[in-house]
C-alpha positions as CSV (number, residue, x, y, z in Angstrom):
1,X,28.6,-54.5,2.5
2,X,27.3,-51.7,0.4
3,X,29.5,-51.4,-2.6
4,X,28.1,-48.7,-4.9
5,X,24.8,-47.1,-5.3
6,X,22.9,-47.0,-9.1
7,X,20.0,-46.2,-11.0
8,X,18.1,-49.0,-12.3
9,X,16.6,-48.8,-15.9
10,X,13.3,-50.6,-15.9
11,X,13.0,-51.1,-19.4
12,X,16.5,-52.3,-19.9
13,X,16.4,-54.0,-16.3
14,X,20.0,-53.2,-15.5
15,X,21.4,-50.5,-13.6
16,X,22.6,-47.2,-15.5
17,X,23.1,-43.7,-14.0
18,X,20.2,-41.1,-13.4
19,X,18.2,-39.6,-11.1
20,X,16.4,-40.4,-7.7
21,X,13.0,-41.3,-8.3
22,X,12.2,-42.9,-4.8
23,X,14.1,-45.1,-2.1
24,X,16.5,-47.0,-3.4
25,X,16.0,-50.9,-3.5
26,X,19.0,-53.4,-2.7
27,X,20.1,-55.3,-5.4
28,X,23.1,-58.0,-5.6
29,X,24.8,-59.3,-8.6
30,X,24.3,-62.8,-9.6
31,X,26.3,-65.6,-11.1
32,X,27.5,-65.5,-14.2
33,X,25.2,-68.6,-14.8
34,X,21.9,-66.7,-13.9
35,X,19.7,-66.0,-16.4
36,X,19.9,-62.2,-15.2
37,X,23.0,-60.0,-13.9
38,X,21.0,-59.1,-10.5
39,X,19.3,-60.4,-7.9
40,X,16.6,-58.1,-5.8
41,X,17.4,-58.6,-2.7
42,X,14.9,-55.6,-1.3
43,X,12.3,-53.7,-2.2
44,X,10.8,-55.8,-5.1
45,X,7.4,-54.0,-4.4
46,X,8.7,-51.1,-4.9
47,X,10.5,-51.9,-8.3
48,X,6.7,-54.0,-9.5
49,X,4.8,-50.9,-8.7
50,X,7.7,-48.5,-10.1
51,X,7.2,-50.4,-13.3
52,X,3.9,-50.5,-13.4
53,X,3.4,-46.6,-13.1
54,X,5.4,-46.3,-16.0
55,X,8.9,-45.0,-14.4
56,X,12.2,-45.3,-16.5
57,X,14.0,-45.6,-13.6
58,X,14.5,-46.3,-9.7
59,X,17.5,-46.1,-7.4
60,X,19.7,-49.2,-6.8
61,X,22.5,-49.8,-4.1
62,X,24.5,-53.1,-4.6
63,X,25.6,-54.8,-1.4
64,X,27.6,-57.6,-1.7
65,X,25.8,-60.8,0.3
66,X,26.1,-64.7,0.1
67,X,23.5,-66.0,-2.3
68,X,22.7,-68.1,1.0
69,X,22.1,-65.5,3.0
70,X,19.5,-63.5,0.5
71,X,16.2,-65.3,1.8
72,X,17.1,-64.2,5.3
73,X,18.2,-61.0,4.7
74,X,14.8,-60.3,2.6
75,X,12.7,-61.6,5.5
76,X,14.8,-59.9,8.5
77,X,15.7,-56.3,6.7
78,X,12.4,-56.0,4.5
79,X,11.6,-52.4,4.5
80,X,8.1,-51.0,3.4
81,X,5.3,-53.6,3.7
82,X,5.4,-56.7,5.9
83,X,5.0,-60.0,4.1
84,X,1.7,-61.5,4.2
85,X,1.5,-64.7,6.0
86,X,1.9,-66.5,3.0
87,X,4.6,-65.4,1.8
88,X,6.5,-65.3,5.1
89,X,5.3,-68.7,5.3
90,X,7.0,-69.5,1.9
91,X,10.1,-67.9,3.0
92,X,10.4,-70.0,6.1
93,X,10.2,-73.0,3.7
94,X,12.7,-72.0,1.9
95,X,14.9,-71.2,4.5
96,X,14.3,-74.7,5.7
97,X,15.3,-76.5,3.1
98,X,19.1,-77.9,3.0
99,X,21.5,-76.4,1.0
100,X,23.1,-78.5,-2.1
101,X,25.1,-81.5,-0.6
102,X,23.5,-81.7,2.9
103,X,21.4,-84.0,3.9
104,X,19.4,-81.8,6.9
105,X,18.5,-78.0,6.5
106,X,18.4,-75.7,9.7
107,X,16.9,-76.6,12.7
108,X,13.9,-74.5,13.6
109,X,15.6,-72.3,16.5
110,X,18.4,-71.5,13.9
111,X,16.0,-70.1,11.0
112,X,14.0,-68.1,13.7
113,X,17.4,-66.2,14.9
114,X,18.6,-65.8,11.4
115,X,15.3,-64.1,10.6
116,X,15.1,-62.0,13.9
117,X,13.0,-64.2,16.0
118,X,15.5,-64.9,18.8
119,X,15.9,-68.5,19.2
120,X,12.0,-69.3,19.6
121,X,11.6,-72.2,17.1
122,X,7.6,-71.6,17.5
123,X,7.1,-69.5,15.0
124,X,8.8,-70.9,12.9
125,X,7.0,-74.0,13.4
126,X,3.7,-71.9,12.3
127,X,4.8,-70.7,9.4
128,X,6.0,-74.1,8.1
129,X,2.6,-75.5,8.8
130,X,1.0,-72.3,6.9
131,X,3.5,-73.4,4.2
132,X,1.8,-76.6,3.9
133,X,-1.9,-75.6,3.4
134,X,-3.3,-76.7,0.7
135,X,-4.5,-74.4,-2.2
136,X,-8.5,-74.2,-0.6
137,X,-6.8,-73.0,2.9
138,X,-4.2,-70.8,1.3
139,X,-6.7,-69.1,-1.0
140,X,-9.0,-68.6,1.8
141,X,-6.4,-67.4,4.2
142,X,-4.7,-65.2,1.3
143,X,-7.9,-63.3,0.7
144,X,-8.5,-63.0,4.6
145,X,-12.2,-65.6,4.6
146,X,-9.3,-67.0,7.5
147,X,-7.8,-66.2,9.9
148,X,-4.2,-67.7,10.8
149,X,-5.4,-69.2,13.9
150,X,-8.0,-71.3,11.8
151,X,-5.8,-71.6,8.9
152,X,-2.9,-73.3,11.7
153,X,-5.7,-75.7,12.5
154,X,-6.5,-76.9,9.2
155,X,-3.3,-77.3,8.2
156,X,-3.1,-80.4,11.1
157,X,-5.7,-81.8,8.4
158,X,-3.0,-84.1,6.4
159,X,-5.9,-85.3,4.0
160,X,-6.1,-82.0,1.6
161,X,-9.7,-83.3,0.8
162,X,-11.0,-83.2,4.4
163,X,-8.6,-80.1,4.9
164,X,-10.8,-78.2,1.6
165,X,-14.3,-79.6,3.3
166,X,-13.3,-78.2,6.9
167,X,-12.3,-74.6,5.0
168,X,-15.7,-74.6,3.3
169,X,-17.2,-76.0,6.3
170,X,-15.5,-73.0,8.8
171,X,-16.1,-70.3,6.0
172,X,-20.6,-71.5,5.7
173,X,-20.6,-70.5,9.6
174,X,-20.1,-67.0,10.8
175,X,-18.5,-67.7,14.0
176,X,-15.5,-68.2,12.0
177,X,-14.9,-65.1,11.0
178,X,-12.5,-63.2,12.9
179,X,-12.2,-61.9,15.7
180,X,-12.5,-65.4,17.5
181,X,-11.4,-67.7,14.3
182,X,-10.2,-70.5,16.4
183,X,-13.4,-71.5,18.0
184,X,-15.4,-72.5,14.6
185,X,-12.9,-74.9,14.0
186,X,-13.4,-77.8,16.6
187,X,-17.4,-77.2,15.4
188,X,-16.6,-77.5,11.6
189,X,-14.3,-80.8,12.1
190,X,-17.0,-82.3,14.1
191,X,-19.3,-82.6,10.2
192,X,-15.9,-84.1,8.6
């Protein structure tokens, strides 16, 4: 529910009235416990790089949405930019996660419709794998040395040690660059 559209002060970080400097991002109001008094809920690129050009300002609208329902709405409605795999990744983790007083969070096929996936818990899957890398893979596959297919292998690598040693390993040999990521991978395990 949209419930008013604002101007937010970048300096100040709070909303005030002004101008239109570009597409307005979504913002929410938080608790009265948070440490701030709104919560991005879209277009935090846009607001960073707004910022970092120096603007005063940048166009708001405040929809009213379940804290709950945030992570999913950022993931399903994000507008601009995709999120990297990472950060999707990271998302998906969170999303997974149970809420305060339960014991299980959602099952797979429930997080992959809430973020428009339809009820294909595969994906989902994925991305909490890529979630788990560890910090050799995810640098690698941040800066693009991996591809996902390679970085969804080594992350079946429980031991981070032997999961670093295959990333080096797939990164020293060519044929794991991509387009064909996947096939370097059986090779590079076979030296672990």
């Amino acid at each position: 529910d949209i419930t008013s559209s604002i101007t937010w002060d970048l300096d100040a970080e709070a909303p005030v009235e002004g101008r239109d400097i570009i597409t307005a991002i979504e913002v929410r109001a938080t608790t009265v416990e948070a440490d701030e008094p709104w919560t991005i809920v879209d277009g935090e690129r846009r607001y960073r790089a707004a910022k970092a050009n120096g603007l005063e300002s940048i166009r708001a609208t405040v929809i009213t949405i379940a804290p709950a329902d945030v992570l999913a709405r950022q993931v399903l409605h994000a507008s601009g930019k995709p999120l990297a795999p990472l950060e999707m990744a990271d998302a998906v983790a969170r999303l997974a996660k149970p809420e305060k007083g339960k014991r299980k969070g959602p099952s797979p096929a429930d997080i992959a419709e809430r973020i428009g996936l339809g009820k294909l818990p595969r994906p989902v899957h994925e991305y909490l794998a890529l979630a788990g890398l560890g910090s050799v893979a995810r640098d690698a596959l941040a800066a693009e040395q991996i591809g996902i297919r390679v970085a969804l292998a080594l992350a079946g690598i429980a031991d981070p040690e032997r999961q670093a040693k295959a990333c080096d390993e797939v990164q020293a040999h060519p044929e794991a660059t991509p387009p064909r990521p996947a096939r370097a991978v059986p090779e590079a395990l076979k030296w672990i």
